[in-house]
C-alpha atoms as one frame of an Amber mdcrd trajectory, in Angstrom:
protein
  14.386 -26.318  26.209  13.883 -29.706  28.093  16.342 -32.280  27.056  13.873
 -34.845  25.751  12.409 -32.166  23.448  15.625 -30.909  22.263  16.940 -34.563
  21.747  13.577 -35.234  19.593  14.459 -31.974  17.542  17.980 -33.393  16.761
  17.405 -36.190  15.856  14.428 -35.183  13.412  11.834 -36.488  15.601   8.083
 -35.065  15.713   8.885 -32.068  16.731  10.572 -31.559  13.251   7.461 -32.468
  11.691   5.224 -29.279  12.794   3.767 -26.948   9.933   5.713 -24.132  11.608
   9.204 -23.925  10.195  12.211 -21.646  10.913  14.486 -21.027   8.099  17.464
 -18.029   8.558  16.231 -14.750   7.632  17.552 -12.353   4.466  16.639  -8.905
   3.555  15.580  -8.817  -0.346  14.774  -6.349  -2.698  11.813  -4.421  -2.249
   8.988  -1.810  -2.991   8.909   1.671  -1.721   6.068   2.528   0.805   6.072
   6.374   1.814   3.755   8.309   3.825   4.483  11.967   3.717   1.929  14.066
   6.096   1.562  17.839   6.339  -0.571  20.882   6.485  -1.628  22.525   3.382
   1.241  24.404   1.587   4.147  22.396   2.770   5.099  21.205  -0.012   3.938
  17.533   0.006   2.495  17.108  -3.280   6.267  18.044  -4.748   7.972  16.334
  -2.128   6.382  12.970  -3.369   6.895  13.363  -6.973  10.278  14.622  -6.577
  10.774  10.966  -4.951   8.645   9.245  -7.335  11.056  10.360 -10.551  14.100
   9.007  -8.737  12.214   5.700  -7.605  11.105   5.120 -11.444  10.343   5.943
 -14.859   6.586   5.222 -15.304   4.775   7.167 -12.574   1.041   7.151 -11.906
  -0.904   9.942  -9.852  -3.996   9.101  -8.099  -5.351  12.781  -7.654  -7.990
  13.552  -5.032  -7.173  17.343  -4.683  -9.111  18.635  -7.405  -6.380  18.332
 -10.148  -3.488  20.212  -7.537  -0.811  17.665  -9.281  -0.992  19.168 -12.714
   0.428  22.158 -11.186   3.744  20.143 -11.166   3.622  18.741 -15.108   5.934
  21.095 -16.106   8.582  19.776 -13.664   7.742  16.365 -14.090   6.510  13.202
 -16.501   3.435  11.857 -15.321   0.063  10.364 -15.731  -3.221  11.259 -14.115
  -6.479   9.442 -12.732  -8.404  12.945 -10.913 -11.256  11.464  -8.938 -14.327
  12.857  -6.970 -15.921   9.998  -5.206 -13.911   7.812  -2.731 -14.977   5.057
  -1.605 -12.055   2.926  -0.598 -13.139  -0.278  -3.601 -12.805   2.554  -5.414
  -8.754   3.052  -5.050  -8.271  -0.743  -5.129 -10.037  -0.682  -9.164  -7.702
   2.362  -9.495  -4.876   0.047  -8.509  -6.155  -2.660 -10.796  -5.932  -0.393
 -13.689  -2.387   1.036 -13.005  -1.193  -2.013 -12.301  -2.372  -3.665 -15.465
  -0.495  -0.561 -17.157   2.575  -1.326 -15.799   3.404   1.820 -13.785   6.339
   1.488 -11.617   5.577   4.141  -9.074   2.048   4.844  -7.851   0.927   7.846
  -6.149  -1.698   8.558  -3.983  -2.138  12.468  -3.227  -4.271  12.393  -1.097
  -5.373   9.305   0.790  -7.120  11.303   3.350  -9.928  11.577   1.038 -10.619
   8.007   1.147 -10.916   8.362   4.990 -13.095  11.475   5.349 -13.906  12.327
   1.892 -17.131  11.389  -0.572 -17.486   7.940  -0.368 -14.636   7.680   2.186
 -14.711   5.312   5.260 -16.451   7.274   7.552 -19.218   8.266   5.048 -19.168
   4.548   4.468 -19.638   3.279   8.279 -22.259   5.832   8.841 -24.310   4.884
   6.155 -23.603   0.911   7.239 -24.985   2.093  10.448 -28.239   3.477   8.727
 -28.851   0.652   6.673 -28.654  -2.303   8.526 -27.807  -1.274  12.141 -30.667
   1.486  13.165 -27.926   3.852  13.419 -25.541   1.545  15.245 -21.964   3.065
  14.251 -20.748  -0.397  15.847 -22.785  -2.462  13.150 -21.584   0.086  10.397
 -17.178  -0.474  11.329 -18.152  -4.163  11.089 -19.746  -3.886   7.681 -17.249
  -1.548   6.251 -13.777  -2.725   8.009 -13.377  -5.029   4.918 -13.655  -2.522
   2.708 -10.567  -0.453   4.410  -8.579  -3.872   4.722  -8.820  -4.471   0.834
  -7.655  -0.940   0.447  -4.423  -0.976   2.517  -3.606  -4.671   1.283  -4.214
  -3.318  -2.623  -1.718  -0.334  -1.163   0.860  -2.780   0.653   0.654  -5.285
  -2.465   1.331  -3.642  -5.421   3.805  -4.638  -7.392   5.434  -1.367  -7.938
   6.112   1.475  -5.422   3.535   3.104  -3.906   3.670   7.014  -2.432   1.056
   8.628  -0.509   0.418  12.186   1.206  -1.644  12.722   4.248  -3.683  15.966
   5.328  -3.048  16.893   8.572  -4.826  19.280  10.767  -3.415  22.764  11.097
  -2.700  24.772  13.570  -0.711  27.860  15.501   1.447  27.865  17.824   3.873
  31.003  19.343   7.304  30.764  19.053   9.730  33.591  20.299  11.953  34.771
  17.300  15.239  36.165  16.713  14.035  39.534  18.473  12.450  38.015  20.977
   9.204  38.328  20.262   6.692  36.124  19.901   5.031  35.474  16.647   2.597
  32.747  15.780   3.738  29.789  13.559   1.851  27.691  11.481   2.289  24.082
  12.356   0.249  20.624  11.405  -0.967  18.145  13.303  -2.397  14.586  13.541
  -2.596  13.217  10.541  -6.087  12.711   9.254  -6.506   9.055   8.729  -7.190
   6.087  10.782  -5.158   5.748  13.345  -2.133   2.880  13.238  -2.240   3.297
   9.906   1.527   4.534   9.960   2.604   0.896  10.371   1.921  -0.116   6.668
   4.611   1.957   5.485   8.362   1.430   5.684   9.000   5.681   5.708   7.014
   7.854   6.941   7.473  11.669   7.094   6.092  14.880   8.953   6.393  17.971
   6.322   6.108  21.579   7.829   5.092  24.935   6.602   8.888  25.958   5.444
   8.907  22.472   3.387  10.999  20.578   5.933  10.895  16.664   6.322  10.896
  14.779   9.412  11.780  11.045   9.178   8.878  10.029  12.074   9.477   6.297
  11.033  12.038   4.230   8.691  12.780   0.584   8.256  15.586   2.414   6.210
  18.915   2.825   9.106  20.004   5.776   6.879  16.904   7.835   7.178  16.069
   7.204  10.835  15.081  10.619  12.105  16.446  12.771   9.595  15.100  16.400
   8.861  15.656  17.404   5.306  14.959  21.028   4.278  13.484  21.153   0.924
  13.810  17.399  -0.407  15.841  16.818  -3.647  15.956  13.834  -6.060  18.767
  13.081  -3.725  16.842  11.913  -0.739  14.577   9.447  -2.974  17.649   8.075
  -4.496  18.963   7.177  -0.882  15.331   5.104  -0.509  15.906   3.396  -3.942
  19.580   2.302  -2.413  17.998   1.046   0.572  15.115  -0.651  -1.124  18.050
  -2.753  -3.941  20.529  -3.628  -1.283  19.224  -7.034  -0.560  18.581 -10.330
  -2.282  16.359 -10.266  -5.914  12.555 -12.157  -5.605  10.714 -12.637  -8.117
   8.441  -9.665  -9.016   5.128  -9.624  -8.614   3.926  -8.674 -11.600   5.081
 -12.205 -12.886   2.622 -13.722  -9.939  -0.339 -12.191 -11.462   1.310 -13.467
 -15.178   0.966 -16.686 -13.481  -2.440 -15.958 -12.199  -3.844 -15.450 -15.614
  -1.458 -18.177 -17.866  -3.561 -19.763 -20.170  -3.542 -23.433 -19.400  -2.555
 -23.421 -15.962  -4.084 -26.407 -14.146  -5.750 -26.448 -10.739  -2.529 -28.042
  -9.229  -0.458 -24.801 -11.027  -2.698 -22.213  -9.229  -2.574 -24.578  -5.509
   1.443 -23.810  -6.148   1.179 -20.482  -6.585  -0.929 -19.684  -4.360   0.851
 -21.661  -1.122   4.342 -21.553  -2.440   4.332 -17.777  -3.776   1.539 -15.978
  -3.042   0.432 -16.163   0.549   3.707 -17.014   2.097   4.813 -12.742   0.609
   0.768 -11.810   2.082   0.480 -11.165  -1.628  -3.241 -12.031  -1.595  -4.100
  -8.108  -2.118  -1.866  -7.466  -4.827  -4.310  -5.387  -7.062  -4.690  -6.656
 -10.966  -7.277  -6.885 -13.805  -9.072  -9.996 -14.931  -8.766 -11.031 -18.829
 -11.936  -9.632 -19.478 -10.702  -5.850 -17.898 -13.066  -6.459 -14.433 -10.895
  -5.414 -11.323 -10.146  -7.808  -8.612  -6.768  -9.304  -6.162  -4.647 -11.960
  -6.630  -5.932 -13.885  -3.676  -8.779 -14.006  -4.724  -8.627 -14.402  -8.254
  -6.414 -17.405  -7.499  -8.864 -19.106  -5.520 -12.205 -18.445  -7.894 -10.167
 -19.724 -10.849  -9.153 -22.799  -9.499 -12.802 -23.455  -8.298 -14.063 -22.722
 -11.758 -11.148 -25.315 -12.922 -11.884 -28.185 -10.524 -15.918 -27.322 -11.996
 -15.316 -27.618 -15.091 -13.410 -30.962 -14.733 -15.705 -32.318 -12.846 -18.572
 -31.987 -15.369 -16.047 -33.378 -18.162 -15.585 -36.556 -15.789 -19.568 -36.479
 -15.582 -20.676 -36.225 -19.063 -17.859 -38.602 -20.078 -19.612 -40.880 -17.760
């Protein structure tokens, strides 16, 4: 750094002044976010509730493979939302409701459907394209990007943990066996889902055929790259140790208590909102209105404090 800058810095000088401060980094508590990906049949669906019951108490399932979940209920406690449609608005109200129910672990088997199911993304930007683009697939990604966006925030934000499962394409390959022959093995692929979408979790996982777990990606030192054959409660319990060892923040389930406090002023929600909420990119954090009507933080924030500084305003005008 130049001396005369550095010398400004020290001695508190404009440089000091600039919206963009530094402050010593900590790692604090947070929220699991697993990705688990696999063909059919290796064992996904049990993988993720086997690391749901060791990551809480309360656990949601958001079921898009015609009701394949239940299969587990005698093996574990859970609740159930089985849906048929899937547009991606339609996960985020999902994640409204569960939220305002106060489940601790959320999970999503599948999200593929959301990509290239009913009402998924793709059935979404085609008919974008249709409508207001003469086809234009170009027109229809700009129309229904948002859309995806509100879904991974709602996903990233919530204030429990959140599990998903991934289809992935399958296919054979040959592999020589013991005898030395070669015999064709059933392997998956690519996940199907847009791609990059990987980086919104903290662990994700490749499952196989014979129910064994490759750590592709972890933010989680103990996990990088291991391969786990047949997961027990044992491997979620070493996420839930990596997810505590750091320092508490305040949950966000008390954010959206803020959010709706009766009485809070229009100064209250500018707080919030600059102090709490967007600094932790909480702005997607999925929640219910007080009359029951599905919507984010962010947003909620903002409309409420518009509908404050309204209403004020007309008091200051009638009084006058």
């Amino acid at each position: 750094m130049p001396q005369g800058i550095q010398a400004a810095a020290n001695a508190g000088g404009p440089t000091s002044h600039t919206r963009f401060q530094f402050a010593p980094a900590t790692k604090e508590q947070s929220k699991a976010r697993v990705a688990l990906d696999g063909p059919s049949g290796s064992g996904k669906t049990y993988t993720v509730l086997t690391i749901a019951t060791a990551l809480g108490s309360r656990i949601a399932v958001i079921d898009t493979e015609r009701g394949s979940a239940r299969k587990y209920a005698n093996e574990f406690s859970f609740d159930v939302l089985e849906l048929a449609y899937f547009s991606p608005d339609d996960l985020v109200e999902a994640l409204a409701a569960a939220s305002a129910a106060g489940y601790d672990v959320v999970v999503v088997d599948s999200l593929t459907p959301f990509w290239s199911g009913t009402g998924g993304m793709l059935e979404q930007v085609d008919n974008a394209g249709k409508k207001g683009y003469s086809g234009n697939q170009f027109g229809g990604w700009k129309e229904a990007r948002p859309m995806e966006r509100r879904m991974v925030d709602a996903l990233v934000a919530y204030p429990g943990h959140v599990l998903v499962t991934m289809r992935s394409k399958t296919d054979y390959v040959l592999e020589t066996n013991d005898r030395g022959k070669q015999v064709p093995k059933k392997v998956g692929m690519k996940p199907e889902q847009r791609e990059g979408l990987e980086y919104e979790f903290d662990i994700v996982g490749s499952m196989d055929w014979e129910n064994t777990l490759v750590v592709t990606k972890s933010r989680a030192k103990p996990l990088t790259g291991a391969v786990v054959r047949q997961p027990t409660i044992e491997f979620g319990q070493q996420i839930k140790d990596w997810l505590e060892d750091g320092t508490a923040v305040e949950p966000v389930e008390d954010l959206i208590g803020e959010a709706l406090r009766v009485g809070a002023t229009f100064e209250d929600l500018g707080v919030l909102m600059t102090t709490k909420v967007r600094p932790r990119r909480l702005e997607g954090a999925p929640m219910l209105t007080p009359e029951g009507a599905p919507t984010t933080l962010g947003p909620y924030i903002l409309q409420r404090a518009k509908e404050i500084r309204a209403s004020a305003a007309t008091v200051e005008g009638n009084a006058a």
